[in-house]
N, C-alpha and C positions, 0 to 999 in steps of 0.2 A: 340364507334369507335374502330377497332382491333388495335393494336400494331404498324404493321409496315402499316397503313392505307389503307388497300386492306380489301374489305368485301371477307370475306371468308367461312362465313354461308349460310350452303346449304340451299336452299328453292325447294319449290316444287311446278311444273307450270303445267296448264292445259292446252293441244295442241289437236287438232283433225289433227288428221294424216289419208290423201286418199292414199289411197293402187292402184295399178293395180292389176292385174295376173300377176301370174309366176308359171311355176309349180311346184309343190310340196306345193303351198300356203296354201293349207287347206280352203280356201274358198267354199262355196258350187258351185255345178254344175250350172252352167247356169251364175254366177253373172258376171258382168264387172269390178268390184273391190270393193272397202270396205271401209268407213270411220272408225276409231278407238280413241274413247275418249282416252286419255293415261294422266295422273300425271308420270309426271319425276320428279327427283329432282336434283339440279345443284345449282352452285352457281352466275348463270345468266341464264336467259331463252333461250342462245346463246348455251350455254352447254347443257340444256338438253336436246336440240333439236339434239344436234351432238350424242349426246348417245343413245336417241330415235332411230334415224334412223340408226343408226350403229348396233343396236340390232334387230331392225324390216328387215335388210340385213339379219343377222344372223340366222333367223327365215324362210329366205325363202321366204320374202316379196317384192314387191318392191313398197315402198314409194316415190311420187307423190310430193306430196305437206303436209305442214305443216301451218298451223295455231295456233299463240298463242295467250291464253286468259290469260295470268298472275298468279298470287301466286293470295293464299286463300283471301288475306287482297286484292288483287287489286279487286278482284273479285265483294269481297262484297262491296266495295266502288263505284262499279258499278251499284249494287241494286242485283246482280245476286242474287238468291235462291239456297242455298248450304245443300242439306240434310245431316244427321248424317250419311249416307252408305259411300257417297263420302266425306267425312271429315275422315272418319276410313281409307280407302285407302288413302288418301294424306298421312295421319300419318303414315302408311303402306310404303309408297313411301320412307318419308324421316326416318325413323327409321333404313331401307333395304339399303338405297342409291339405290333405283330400278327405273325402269320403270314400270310402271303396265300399263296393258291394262285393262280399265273396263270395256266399251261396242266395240262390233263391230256391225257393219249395213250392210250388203250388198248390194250392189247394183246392179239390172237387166235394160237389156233395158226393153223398155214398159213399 
């Protein structure tokens, strides 16, 4: 337990963040918007979402909705299957204090 009893170790959470349009997004031609796997790291999954989206602002984006799936440990206690690519990025995440985006998906009508 920390000092003055506040956890204060950053972790690193996994969110799927829905994007719209906006222009300048850099999405391709035709799409209606975008989901994006992202590892933030924060020191509650409260946080990493305010930063997520305050960077994904910054980017040009305009973010929807967010969905959290928890730290690496909530994950696997879930059963999820976590490859070694996506564990280098979490470690990536929190080593940086970053956001990373590691997939985007676009999405079209039809």
């Amino acid at each position: 337990m920390a000092k003055s009893g506040k956890v204060s170790k950053q972790q690193v959470y996994t969110l799927l963040v829905q994007i719209g349009r906006k222009e300048g997004d850099g999405l391709p031609t035709g799409a209606t918007g975008a989901a994006l796997m992202v590892y933030a790291s924060g020191v509650d999954e409260a946080e990493a979402v305010r930063e997520t989206v305050a960077i994904l602002k910054q980017a040009d984006t305009a973010p929807l909705d967010v969905t959290g799936y928890g730290t690496l440990d909530e994950r696997l206690d879930e059963g999820h299957d976590i490859s070694d690519d996506e564990r280098a990025l979490m470690d990536r995440a929190l080593k940086e204090n970053a956001v990373i985006v590691a997939q985007m998906t676009p999405f079209f009508d039809g």
